[in-house]
N, C-alpha and C positions, 0 to 999 in steps of 0.2 A: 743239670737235669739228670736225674736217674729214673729207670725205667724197671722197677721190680715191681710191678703190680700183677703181672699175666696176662693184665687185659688192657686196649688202648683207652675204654675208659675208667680206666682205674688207674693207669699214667696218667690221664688229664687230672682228676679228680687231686692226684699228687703234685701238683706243678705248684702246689704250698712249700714252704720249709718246716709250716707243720699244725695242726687243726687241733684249738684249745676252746677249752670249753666260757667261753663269756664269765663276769665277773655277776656275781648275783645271779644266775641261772640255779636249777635244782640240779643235782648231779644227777638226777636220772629221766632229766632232759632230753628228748635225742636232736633237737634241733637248735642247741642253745652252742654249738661250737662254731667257731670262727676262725679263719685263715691268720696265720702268723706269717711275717714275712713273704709278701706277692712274689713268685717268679714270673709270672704273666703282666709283666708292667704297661706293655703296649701292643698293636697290632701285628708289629713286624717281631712281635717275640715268641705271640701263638704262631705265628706263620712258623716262625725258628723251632718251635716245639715242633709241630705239624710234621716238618720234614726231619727229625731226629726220628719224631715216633714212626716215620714210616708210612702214616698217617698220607700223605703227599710225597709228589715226588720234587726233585730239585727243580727241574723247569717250572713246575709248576708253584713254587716257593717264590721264583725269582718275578714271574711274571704278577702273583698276588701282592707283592711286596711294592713294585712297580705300580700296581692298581691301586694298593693303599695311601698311595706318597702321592697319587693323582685326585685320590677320593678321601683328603681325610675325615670328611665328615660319617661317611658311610664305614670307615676303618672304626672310627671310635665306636660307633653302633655295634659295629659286628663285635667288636670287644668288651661290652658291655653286656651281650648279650650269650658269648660264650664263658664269660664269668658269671653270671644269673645260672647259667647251665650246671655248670663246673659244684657249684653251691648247692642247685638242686641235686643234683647226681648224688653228691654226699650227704645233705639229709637223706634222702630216700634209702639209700645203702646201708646208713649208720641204722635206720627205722630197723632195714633187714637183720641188720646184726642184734637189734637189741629185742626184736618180734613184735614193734607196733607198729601200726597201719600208717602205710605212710601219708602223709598230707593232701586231702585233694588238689591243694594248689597246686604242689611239685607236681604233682603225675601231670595235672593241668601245662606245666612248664617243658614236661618233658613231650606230651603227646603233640603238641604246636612243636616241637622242634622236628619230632620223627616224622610229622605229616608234611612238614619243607623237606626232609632227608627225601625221606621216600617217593616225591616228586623227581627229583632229578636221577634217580636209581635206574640204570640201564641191565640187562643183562647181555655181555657179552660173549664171546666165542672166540677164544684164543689158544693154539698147541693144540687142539682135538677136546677142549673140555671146557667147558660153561663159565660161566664165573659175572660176579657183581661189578657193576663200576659206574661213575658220574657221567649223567649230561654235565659237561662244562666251560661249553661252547664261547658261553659269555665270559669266562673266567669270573662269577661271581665271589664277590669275599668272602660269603659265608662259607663258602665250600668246604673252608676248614672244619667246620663246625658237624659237617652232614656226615662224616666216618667215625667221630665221636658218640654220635644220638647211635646211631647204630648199632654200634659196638653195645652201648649200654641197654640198646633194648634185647639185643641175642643174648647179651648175659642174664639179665632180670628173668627170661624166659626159658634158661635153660638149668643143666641139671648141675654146673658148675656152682651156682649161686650159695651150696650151700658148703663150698670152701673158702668163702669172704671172711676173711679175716680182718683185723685192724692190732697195728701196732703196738705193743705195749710199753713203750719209749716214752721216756719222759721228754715233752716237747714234740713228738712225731706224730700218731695217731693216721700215718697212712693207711691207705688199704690194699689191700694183695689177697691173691689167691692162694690158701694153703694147696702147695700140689706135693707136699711130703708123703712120705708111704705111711706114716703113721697117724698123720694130718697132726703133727706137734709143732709146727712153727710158731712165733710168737713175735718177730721181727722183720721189718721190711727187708732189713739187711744186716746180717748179724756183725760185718765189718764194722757195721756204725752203731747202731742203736744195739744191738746185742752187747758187742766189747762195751760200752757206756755203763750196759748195766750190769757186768761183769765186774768190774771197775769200782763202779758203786759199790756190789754186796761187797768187793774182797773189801773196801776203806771202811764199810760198816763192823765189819768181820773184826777189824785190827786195829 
């Protein structure tokens, strides 16, 4: 799992190895792409992302994990239904990058998710200063899910949106936040997908 998007749902939306466009699709489709290689194979793996991204804390990892292995019918649901997420997030993003209207269905997908987020949303009081946090009383499964819709809705809403960028990696197509001073980035991570096509021009080169 790598985590260079800036934003938690723009890590989720990553938790691919990489978003290719379908076979017979127009190439200026924006909801014709499709996940290569799942990193999200099962319940206990969102949970395992949850708590990398920070998303969740460790206790709270171990006891959902515990829930899921007690509940799998309701694990597989929840998994099902943070990959339906995951999917919409990235049409609707890709619409932003590309400037058409995104889907009613998606917003539809997303506005059902944010109106379960927003249900369990407490505001806290902790160190002298305010701050957001979960009813989680129940240890509900989806809880992973509710810091995700979130995140995606503060981004959509704010002034950030319009440093979305997407990879230009052959086989990558993440997304990340240009936060360069010149806003020139072109790679999730020039380690990988940048040296790649580095690589490439020099072999075309010679």
């Amino acid at each position: 799992m790598k985590f260079v998007g800036g934003s938690l749902c723009l890590d989720f939306v990553n938790t691919v190895d990489a978003w290719a466009g379908s076979p017979g699709r127009a190439p200026l489709q924006p909801y014709g792409d499709t996940p290569i290689r799942e990193k999200i194979v099962d319940y206990n793996a969102l949970v395992r992302w949850g708590r990398l991204a920070f998303a969740i804390s460790e206790t709270d990892a171990s006891h959902l994990i515990e829930r899921g292995a007690s509940h799998p019918h309701d694990a597989s649901a929840t998994l099902l239904r943070a990959l339906r997420l995951r999917r919409t997030l990235y049409r609707i993003l890709k619409a932003v990058l590309q400037r058409w209207e995104p889907e009613c269905t998606d917003l539809d997908v997303l506005h059902r998710e944010l109106a379960i987020a927003r249900k369990h949303e407490r505001l806290g009081f902790r160190e002298g200063s305010f701050h957001w946090t979960w009813d989680d009383a129940s240890e509900p499964l989806d809880r992973i899910i509710w810091p995700v819709t979130r995140s995606a809705a503060d981004l959509l809403t704010s002034a950030e949106l319009n440093r979305l960028r997407q990879c230009k990696g052959e086989e990558c197509g993440w997304l990340f936040l240009d936060t360069s001073r010149n806003r020139s980035r072109h790679w999730c991570d020039m380690s990988d997908c940048g040296n790649r096509d580095k690589v490439r021009r020099f072999r075309l080169r010679t």
